[in-house]
C-alpha positions as CSV (number, residue, x, y, z in Angstrom):
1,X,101.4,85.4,118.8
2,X,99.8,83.2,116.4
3,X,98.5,84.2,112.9
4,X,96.4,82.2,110.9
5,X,96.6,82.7,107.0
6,X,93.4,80.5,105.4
7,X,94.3,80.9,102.0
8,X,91.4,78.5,100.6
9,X,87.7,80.2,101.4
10,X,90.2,82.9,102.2
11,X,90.3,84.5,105.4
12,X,93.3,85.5,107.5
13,X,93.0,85.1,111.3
14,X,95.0,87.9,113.4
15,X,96.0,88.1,116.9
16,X,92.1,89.7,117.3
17,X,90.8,86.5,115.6
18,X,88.8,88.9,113.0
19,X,88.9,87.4,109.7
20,X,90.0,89.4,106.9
21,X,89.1,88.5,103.1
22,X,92.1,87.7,101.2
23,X,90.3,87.8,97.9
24,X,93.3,90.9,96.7
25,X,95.8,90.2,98.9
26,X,96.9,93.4,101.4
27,X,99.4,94.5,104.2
28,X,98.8,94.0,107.3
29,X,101.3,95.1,110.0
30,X,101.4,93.5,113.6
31,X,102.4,96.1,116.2
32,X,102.6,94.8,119.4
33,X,102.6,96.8,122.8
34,X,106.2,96.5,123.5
35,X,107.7,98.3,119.9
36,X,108.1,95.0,117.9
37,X,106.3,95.0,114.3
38,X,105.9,93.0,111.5
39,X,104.5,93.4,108.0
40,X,102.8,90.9,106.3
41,X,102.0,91.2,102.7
42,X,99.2,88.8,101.6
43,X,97.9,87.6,97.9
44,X,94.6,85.2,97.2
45,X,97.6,82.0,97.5
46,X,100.0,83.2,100.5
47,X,102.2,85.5,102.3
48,X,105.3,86.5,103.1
49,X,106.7,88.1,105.8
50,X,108.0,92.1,104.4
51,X,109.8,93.2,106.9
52,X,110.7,93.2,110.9
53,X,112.1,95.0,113.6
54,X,114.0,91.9,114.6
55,X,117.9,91.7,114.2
56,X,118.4,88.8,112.3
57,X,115.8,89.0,109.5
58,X,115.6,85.2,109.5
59,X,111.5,85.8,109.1
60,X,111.9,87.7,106.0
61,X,114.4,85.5,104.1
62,X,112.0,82.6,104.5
63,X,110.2,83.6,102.0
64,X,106.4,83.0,100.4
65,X,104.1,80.0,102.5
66,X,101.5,79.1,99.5
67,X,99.4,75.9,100.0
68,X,101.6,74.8,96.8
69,X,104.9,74.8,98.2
70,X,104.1,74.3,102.0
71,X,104.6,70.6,101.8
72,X,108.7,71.1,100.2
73,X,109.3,74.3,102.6
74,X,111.7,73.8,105.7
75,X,109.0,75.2,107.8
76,X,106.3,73.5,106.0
77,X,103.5,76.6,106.2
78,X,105.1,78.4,108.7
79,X,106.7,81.9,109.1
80,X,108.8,82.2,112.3
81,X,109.9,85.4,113.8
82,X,111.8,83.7,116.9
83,X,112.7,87.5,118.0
84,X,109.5,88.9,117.6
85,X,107.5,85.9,119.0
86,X,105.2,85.9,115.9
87,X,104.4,82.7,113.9
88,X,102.0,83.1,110.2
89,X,100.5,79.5,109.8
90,X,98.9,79.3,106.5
91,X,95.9,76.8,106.9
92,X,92.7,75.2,104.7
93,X,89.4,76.2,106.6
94,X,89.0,72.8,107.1
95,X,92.8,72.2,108.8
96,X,91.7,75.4,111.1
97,X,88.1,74.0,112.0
98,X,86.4,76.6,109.8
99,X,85.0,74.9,107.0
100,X,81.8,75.3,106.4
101,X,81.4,79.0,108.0
């Protein structure tokens, strides 16, 4: 499961590839079929990973993924929930071939 977080032209790209406006930020939860769920709480600059039904937490320690700090983060702009199988990418439009729509 792949979520795409395009905090520049703001949109945030789901599992359902619907974008969302990220203009105030919001909650979004990803519940998949099989019990595991995350929460992801978004501003207009990032997101960070809330909370998980994983058992090591590793995805919520990691922290905020921001455009600014991306390039000095282990995971560069990436929040990994090995467990849970989820991955938040935080992208320009034009690094996720959306500029310009």
């Amino acid at each position: 499961l792949r979520i795409m977080l395009l905090i520049t032209g703001t949109f945030l790209l789901t599992y359902t590839t619907s974008p969302i406006a990220l203009t105030d930020g919001g909650e979004y939860t990803i519940a998949q079929p099989d019990g595991k769920t995350n929460v992801v709480h978004t501003t207009a600059t990032g997101a960070v990973m809330h909370s998980s039904t994983c058992d090591n937490q590793s995805c919520v320690e990691q922290g905020e993924v921001t455009l600014e700090n991306r390039d000095s983060r282990v995971l560069s702009n990436m929040i990994i929930c090995l467990p849970n199988e989820v991955i938040l990418e935080v992208l320009t439009p034009a690094e996720a071939g959306l500029e310009g729509k």
